[in-house]
C-alpha positions in Angstrom: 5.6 11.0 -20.8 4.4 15.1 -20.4 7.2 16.5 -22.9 7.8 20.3 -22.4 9.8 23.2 -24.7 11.9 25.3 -22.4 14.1 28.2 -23.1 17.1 28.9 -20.8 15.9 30.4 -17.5 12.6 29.1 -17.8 11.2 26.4 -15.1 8.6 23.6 -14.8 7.4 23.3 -11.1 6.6 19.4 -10.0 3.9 19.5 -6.8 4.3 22.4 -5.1 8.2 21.4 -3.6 10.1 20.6 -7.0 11.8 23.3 -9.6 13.2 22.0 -12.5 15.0 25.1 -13.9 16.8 25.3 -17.6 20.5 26.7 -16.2 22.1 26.4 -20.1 21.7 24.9 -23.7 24.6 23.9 -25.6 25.0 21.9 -28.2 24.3 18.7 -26.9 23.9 18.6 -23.2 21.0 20.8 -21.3 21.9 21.4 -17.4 19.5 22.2 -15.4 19.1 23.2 -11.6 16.7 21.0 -9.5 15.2 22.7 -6.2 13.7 20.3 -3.8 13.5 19.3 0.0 16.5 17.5 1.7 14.1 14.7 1.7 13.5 13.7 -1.4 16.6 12.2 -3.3 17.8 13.2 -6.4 20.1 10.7 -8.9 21.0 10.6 -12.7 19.6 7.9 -14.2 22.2 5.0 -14.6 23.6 5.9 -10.9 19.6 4.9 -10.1 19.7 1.8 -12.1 22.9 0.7 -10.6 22.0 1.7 -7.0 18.9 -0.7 -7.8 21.1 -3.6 -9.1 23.0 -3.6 -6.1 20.1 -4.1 -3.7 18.6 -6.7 -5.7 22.1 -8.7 -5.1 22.5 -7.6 -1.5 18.8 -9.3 -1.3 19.5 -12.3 -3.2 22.2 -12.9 -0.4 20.7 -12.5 2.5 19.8 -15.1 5.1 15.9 -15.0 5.6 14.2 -15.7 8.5 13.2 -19.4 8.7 17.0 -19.8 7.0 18.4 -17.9 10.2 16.0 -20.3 12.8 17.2 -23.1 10.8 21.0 -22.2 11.3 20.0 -21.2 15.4 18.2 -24.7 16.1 21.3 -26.7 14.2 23.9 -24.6 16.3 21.8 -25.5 19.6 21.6 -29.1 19.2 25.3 -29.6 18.7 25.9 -27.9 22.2 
């Protein structure tokens, strides 16, 4: 992990697209200002883990392939 010191105002550029600007210090939250394309999506950490978690279900659920020929060839030989 690159660790950087930052005072308020101050900015750390990521590629040549990404600002990561220091908007306030308090006493125990930082906010900061994030400037990047439309593109490229942006979450907090635990909303990231979570959106992750829920994929990983929705996978586990769906019907694969061979499991959806399977279904089609059983639904055609009871016609």
């Amino acid at each position: 992990m690159l660790v950087f010191s930052r005072k308020k105002d101050d900015a750390i550029v990521i590629g040549s697209d990404i600002e990561i600007k220091i908007i306030s210090i308090g006493r125990d939250t930082v906010k900061i200002g994030i400037n990047a394309p439309r593109h490229v999506t942006i979450h907090r950490k635990e909303i990231y883990l979570a959106i992750e978690e829920e994929n990983r279900k929705a996978a586990a659920k769906s019907i694969n392939a061979s499991q959806l020929d399977l279904i089609k060839s059983l639904v055609k030989k009871k016609k």
